[in-house]
N, C-alpha and C positions, 0 to 999 in steps of 0.2 A: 715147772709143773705143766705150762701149756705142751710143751714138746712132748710129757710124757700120754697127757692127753691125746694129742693127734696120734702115739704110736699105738695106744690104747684101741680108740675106733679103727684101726689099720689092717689089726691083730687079728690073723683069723683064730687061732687057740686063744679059748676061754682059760686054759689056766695060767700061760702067759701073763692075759690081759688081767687076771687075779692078782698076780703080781707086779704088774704095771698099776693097780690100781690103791695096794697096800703103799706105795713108795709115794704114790700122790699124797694120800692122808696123812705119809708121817712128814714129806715137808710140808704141809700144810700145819702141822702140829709145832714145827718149827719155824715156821711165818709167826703163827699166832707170839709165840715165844719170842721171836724178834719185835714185832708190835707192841709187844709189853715193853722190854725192854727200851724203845726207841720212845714211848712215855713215862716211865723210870725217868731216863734222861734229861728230857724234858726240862722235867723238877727241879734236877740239881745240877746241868749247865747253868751259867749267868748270860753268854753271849754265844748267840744262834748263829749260824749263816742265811738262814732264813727266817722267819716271820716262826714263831713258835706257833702258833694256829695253824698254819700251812703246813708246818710238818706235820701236826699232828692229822691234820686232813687229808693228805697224800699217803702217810702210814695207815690210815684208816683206811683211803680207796684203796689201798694195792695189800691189805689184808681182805677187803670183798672181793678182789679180784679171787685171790687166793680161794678165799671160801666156796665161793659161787661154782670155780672150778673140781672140787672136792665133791662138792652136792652133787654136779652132773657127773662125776666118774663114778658115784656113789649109786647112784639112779640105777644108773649102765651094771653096774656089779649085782646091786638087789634087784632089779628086775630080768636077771638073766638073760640080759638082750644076745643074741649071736648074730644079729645080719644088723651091720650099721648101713642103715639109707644114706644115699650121697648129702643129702641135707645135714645131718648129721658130721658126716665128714670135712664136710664146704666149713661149717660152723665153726669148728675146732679148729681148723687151718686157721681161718680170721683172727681168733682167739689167740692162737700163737703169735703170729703177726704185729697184734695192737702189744699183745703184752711185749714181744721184743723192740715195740715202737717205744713205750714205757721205758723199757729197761734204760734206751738208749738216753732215753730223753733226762732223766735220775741222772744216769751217768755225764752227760753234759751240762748236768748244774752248776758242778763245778767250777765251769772256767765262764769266765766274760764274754759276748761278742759272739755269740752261738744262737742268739733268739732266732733267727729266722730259719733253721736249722730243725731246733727245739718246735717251732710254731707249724712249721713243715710234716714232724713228724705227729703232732698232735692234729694237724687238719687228717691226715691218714688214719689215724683211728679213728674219727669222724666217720670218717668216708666206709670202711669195714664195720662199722655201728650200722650204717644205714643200708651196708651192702647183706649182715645176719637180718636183720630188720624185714629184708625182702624175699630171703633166703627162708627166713622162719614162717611168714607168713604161706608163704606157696604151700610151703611142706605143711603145714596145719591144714588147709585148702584142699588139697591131694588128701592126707587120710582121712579127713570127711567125708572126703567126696567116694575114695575106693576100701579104704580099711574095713572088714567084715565082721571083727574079731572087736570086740568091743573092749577088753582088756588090752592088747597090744593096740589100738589107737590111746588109748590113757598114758600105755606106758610111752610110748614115742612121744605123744605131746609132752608128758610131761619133760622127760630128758629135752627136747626142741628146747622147751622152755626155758630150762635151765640154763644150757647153751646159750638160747638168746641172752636170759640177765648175766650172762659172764659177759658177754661183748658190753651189753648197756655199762657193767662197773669198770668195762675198760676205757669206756667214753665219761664216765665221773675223775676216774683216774686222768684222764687228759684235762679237762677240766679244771681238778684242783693246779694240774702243771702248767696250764696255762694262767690261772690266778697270779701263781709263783714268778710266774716271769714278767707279770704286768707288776706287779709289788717290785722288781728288781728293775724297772726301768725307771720308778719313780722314787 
């Protein structure tokens, strides 16, 4: 989804990007579907590999991940945005980034002897948390300061915004993964 996002703001054709943004909502609709299902589960496994809380709290952040990113392609599509500002652009790359910092990190739970690997790629999404954090900031700053148009500064912050809480649920997301790994050391 993040990928599809970054091709989204990239995109100079709007109906392209119409369809870059139908294909977010429907895996998002099939995240959601997965979420259910991975608390389904839940229920009627007897033995986890991990802390059944923790699953359920890392299925939970990386379903707002999912969400947070729908909202802002959603923004982007109902406010008919056509010129994505580098802020905007900078944002989404991040977002890509943490969430394949995520991916990786999910994927190395699997095996033993990877924490510092795992801890590594959770301090980076950290780091991309506080690097949208400055990015969104500026650009809020900037359309106060020059935006004339009083509907397009709404519309921009708003999407900025969104943007920004997709990075922040990627930093809850790291978060619950670093709980997970502190629970596997003890």
């Amino acid at each position: 989804m993040a990928g599809l996002l970054v091709t989204a703001v990239n995109t100079s054709e709007a109906v392209e990007r119409e369809v870059i943004f139908k294909q977010i909502d429907k895996l998002e609709n099939t995240g959601d579907e997965i979420t259910h299902k991975i608390y389904l589960a839940l229920d009627q496994v007897i033995f986890t590999p991990i802390n059944r809380s923790s699953i359920h709290v890392l299925a939970s952040c990386i379903d707002d991940v999912a969400d947070t990113i729908q909202e802002a392609g959603g923004r982007m599509y109902l406010y008919n945005i056509l010129d994505f500002v580098t802020p905007i652009k900078e944002i989404a790359l991040l977002i890509q980034k943490a969430s394949i910092a995520i991916e990786k990190v999910v994927n190395l739970l699997r095996e033993v002897g990877n924490a510092d690997t795992c801890n590594a790629a959770c301090k980076q999404i950290k780091t991309y948390e506080h690097q949208s954090d400055q990015i969104y900031y500026n650009a809020v700053a900037e359309l106060f300061a020059n935006e004339t148009d009083a509907i397009n500064l709404i519309k921009y912050r708003e999407i900025l915004s969104s943007l920004e809480n997709t990075v922040n649920r990627c930093k809850n997301a790291s978060d619950a993964l670093e709980a997970i790994l502190i629970n596997r050391l003890h």
